[in-house]
N, C-alpha and C positions, 0 to 999 in steps of 0.2 A: 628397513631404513634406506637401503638404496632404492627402491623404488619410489617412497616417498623428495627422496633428494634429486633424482631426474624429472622427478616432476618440476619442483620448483625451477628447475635450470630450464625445462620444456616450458614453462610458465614466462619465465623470464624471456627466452630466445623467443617466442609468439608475440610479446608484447610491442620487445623492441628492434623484430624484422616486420612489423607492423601485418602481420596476416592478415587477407583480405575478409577470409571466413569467420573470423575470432570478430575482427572489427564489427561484422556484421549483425554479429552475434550481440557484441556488447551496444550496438547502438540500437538495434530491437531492444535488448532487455528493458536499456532503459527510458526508451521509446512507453513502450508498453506500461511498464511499473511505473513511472513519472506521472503518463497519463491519468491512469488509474487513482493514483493518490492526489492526483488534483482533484478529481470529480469527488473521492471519498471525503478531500474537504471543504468544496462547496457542498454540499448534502448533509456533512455530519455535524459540521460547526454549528448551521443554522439549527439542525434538530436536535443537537443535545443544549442549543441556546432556550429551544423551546421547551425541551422536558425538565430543563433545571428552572427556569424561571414559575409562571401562575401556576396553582394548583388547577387543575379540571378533572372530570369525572374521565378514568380510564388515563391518567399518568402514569400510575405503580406499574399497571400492565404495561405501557410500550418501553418503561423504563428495564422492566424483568425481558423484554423482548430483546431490546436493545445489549444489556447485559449477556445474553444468553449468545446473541452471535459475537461476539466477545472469541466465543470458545468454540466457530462457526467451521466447522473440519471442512477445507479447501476444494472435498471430489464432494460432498454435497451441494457447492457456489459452482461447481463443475457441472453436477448432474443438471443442478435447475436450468443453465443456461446450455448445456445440449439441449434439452426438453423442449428449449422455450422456440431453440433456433433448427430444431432438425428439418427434414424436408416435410415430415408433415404434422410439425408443432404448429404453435400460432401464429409464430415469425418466422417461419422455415420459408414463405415466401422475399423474405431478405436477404436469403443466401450470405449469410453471416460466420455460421459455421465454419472453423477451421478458416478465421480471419485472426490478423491482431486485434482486430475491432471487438469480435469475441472474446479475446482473451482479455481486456480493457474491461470488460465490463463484469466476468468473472470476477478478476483482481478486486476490482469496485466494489463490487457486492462483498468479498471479503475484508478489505478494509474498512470499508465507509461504520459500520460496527464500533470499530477500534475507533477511527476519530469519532465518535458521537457519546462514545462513553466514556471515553478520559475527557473530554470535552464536560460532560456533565459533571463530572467528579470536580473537572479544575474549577467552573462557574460555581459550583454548590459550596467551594471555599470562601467565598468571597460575601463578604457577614450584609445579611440582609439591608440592614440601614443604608449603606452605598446606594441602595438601589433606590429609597423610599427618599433618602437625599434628592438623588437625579429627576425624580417625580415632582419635589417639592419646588425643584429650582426652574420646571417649564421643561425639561429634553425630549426631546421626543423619541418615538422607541427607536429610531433608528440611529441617534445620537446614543441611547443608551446601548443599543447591542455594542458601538463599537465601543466605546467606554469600559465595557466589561469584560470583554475580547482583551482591549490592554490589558486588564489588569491580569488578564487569565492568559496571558500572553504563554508563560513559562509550559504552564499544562497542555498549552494547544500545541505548539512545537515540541511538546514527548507525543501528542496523539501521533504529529506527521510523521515521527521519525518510527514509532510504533507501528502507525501505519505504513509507512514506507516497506518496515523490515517485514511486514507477515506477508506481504507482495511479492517482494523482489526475491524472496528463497522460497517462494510459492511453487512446486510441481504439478501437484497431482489436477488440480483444475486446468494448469494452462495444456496440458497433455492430453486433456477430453473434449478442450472445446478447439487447441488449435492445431494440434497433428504433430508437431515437432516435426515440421514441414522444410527442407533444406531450403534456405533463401528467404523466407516467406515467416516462419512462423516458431521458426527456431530459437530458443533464450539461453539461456547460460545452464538454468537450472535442467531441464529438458535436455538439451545437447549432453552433457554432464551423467546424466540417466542412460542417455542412448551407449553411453562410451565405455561406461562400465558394463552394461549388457552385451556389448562386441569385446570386453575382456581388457577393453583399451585402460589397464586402469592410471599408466602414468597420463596418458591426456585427459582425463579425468580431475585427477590431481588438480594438474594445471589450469582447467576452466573454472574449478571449485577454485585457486586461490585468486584469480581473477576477479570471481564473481565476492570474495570478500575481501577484497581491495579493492573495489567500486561500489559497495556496500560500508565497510569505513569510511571512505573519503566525503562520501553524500552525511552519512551522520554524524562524522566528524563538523563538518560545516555547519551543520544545523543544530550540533550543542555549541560551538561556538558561537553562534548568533543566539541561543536559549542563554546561556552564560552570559550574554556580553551585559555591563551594569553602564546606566548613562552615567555620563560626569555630574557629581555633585554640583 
């Protein structure tokens, strides 16, 4: 118990002598995971807009694909993207490895899953007739995607915050592809790993409650705006 209670007091005294290291820390993390969950949902919106809407040959499969990285263990998004970036992968002439740019698209590749299948799941609520309405009345698809997007507003903000959460407490991928590099490449979750391996575990403590009290705060606002009802 004492060690857990100097943590949060080391927690505390980092926050508000404003540490230059921590700061650093916390504005990569969410440098990084921010990024990442953008791209997951330009990418995921549109493609679970796609898999829920017209039937075609080979939906079920990209939908069971889709579904499957769902549950996409984080040092596989890890490995692919060493693979992809080593020096003599296919893009190792990018020299992208053991970048945050690496680690953005890791993140990516781990989210974008998550928003494409809560995405599908929130559109596939929303009763067919709406659609064959919007048809009937002249919209065109791109009046209808956003059309549907309202309606499926509430579902698409649980993908980001879903999305958001399997990013930002994400290790084991950001560790393979970006070094937990001091300066450079270091996140909360990573630093946090290092600290407990050096035995450090009240600084540990204290990055973990950092890193979920910047984690509340972000999903806090974003069920606030999921929550919020127009005025009648």
């Amino acid at each position: 118990m004492e060690l857990i209670g100097h943590g949060f007091v080391q927690a505390f005294q980092m926050l508000i002598s404003g540490d230059p290291e921590l700061l650093r820390v916390i504005l990569l993390t969410l440098r990084v995971s921010g990024t990442a969950t953008l791209i997951s949902l330009l990418i995921g919106v549109p493609v679970g807009f796609l898999l829920s809407g017209k039937r075609f040959f080979g939906r079920r499969l990209f939908i069971s694909i889709v579904n499957t990285g769902l549950g996409l263990p984080p040092v596989v998004a890890g490995l692919t993207v060493s693979i992809l970036f080593w020096r003599s992968g296919p893009l190792g002439n990018l020299r992208l490895l053991y970048t945050p740019t690496a680690m953005v698209i890791a993140q990516a590749l781990i989210a974008t899953p998550v928003v494409a299948g809560l995405t599908i799941a929130g559109l596939q609520q929303i009763p067919p007739k709406l659609k064959n309405q919007l048809y009937a009345l002249g919209a065109s698809q791109w009046q209808i995607f956003i059309l549907l997007l309202r309606e499926a507003r509430f579902a698409i903000l649980a993908a980001v915050m879903a999305g958001f959460g399997s990013v930002i407490s994400e290790v084991g991928a950001s560790m393979m592809v970006g070094g937990n590099i001091l300066g450079d490449t270091r996140v909360l979750t990573t630093a946090t790993v290092m600290e407990v391996s050096k035995g450090n575990f009240d600084v540990a403590i204290a990055l973990s409650l950092v890193l979920m009290l910047f984690t509340y705060g972000i999903t806090l606002i974003l069920t606030l705006i999921q929550q919020r009802r127009s005025p009648a």
